[in-house]
N, C-alpha and C positions, 0 to 999 in steps of 0.2 A: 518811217517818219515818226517824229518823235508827237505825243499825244498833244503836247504843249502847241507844237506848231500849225496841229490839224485842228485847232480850237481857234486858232487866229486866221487860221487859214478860211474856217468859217465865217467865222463872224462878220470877215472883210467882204466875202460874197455877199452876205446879208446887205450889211452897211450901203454897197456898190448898188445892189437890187432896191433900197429905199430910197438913195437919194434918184435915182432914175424913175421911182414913182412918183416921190416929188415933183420933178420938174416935170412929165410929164402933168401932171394935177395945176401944178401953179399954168403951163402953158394952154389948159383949156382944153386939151386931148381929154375927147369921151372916155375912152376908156382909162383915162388916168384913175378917176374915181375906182373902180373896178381891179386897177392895180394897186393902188394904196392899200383899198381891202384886204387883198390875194397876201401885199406883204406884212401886213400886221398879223394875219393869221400865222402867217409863215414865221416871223419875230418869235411871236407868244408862244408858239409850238416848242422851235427851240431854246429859249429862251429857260422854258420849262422843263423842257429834258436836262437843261445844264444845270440848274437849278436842284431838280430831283436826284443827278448824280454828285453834286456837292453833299445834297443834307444828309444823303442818306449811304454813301459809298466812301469818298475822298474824308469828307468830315471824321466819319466813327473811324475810320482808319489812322488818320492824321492824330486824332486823339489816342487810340489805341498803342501805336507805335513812339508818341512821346512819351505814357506812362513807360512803357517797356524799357525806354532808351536809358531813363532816371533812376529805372529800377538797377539799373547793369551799368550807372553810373558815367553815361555817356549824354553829350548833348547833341541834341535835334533838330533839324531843320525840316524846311519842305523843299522839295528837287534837287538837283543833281549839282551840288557846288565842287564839284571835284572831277566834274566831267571825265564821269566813268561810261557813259553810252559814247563817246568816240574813243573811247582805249580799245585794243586789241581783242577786247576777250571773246573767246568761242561764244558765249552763253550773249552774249551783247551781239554779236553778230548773225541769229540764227535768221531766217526767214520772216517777217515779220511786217503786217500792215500798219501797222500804228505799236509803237514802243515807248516804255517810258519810267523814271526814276521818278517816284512822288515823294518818298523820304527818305532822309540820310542821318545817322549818327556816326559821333567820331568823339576821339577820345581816349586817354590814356586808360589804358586796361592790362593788369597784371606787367606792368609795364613797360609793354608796347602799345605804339598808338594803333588805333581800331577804327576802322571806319564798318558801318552796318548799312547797306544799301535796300530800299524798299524796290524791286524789278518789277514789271510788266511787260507781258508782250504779249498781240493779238497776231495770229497767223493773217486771217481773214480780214477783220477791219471790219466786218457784217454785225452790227447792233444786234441784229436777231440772230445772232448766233454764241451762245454763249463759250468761247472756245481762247480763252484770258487763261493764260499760264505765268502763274504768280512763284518768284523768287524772294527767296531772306539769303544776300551776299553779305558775307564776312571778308575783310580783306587785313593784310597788315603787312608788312615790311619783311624783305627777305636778306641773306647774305648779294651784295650785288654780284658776287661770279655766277651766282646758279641761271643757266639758262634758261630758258621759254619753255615751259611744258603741260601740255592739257592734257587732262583726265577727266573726260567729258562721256555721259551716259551714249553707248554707239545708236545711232537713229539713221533715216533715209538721208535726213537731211547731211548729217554727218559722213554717209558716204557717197553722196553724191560732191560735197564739196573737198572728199581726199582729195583731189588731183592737186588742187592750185593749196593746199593745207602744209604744213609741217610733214616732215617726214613719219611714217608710223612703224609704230615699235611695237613689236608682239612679245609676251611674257611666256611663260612656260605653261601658265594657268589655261584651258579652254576656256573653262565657265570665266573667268576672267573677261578674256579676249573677247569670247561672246558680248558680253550685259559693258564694256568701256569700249571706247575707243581713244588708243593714248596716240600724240603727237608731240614729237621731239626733235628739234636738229642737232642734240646729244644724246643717243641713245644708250650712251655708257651711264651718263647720268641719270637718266629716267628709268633704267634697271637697276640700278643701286637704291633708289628712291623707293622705287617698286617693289619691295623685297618680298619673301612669303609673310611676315606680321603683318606690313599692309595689306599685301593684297588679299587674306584672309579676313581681316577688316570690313574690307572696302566692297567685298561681298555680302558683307552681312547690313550698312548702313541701308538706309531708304532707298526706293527705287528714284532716278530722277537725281541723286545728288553727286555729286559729281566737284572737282578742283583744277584753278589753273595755276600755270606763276607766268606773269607778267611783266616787265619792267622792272623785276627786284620786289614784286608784290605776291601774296601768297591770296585767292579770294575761294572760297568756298563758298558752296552754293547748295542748299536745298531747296522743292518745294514748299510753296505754303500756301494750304486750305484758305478757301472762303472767308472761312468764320473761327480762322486759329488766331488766339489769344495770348500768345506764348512762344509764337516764330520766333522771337528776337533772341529768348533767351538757348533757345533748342539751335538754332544759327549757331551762337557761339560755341556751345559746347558741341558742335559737329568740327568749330575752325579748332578747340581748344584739343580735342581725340585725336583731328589728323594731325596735330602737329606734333602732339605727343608722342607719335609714331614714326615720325624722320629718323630712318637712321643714323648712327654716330657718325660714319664714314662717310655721310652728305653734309651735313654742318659741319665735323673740323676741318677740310680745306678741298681746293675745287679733285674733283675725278678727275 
């Protein structure tokens, strides 16, 4: 569910539970009074929490990620105008209570256009549980022959969903095989891609980041800390290295 939705989603139970205090209260039911109370507490409670996660969470962040965007020469928004949480990608579809895209830049860069996506996603959905696993997506345009392929960090999740998944391609690499999980219905292609530069690369970047191509789109993805200052521009130089690294034989014309 997307965060935007489980926000309205509340709010509407709220709104539904006040006007039914009301009428109870205007119709002279004792315990109207008693409920009106119950829901103003209820109101101001969260009311407060939305509040305290504005000023102090969406806010600095929202700011954070504009300067960043201006800095790298791309403009900003807030949520997801490109409706990237219903596209295909692995990292969009992992398990997840509550999901959500708070910001997006886009914009000609080294010139191709660049879209930078701000990800969230809660396993749990449990307030008291601090368990928010935060992405910086890079994305930009591909040759349209290159097929579907993900290069996504190997997890339970990740192999519990092989079955109904893309076909999987194993490389020559163990340690490889081990720390990714790749998915191709060209496996000629996604071996050519895969080559020993990359894959000696792609060993050595962060733990957690991981590439897909999509619809004729290339999105890299790494985590990002809390309190990091600097995702945007470590994003792009992670989409700027992988792609540095395509072999010749994948760009000049299809395998």
């Amino acid at each position: 569910m997307r965060a935007s939705t489980a926000t309205r989603i509340l709010v509407g139970i709220v709104a539904v539970v006040g006007v039914a205090a009301a009428l109870a209260l205007v119709q002279g039911d004792p315990e109207g009074r008693e409920l009106v109370g119950g829901f103003f507490l209820v109101a101001v409670t969260i009311g407060g929490l939305l509040w305290l996660g504005q000023r102090y969470r969406v806010g600095p962040r929202r700011a954070s990620f504009l300067d960043q965007a201006r800095q790298a020469g791309l403009g900003a928004e807030h949520g997801d105008p490109f409706g990237l949480l219903d596209s295909s990608y692995a990292l969009f579809g992992r398990m997840a209570s509550v999901r959500d895209i708070e910001n997006t830049a886009s914009g000609a860069r080294n010139g191709a256009w660049t879209v930078v996506a701000d990800y969230w996603y809660a396993p749990s959905g449990d307030p008291q549980r601090n368990d928010y696993r935060r992405y910086t997506c890079v994305l930009t345009d591909t040759p349209a022959w290159w097929p579907d392929l993900s290069v996504v960090p190997e997890t339970l999740t990740a192999r519990l969903r092989s079955t109904f998944a893309l076909p999987d391609v194993r490389t020559e690499s163990e340690a490889f095989n081990r720390r990714f999980e790749v998915r191709s219905a060209d496996a000629r292609f996604a071996t050519a891609l895969l080559d020993v530069r990359m894959i000696e690369w792609l060993l050595q970047v962060e733990p957690g980041a991981g590439f897909e191509i999509r619809g004729a789109r290339l999105m890299t993805f790494r985590p990002r800390p809390t309190t990091s200052l600097d995702d945007v521009g470590l994003g792009l130089e992670l989409h700027d290295a992988l792609s540095e690294r395509i072999p010749r034989v994948v760009r000049a014309a299809p395998i």
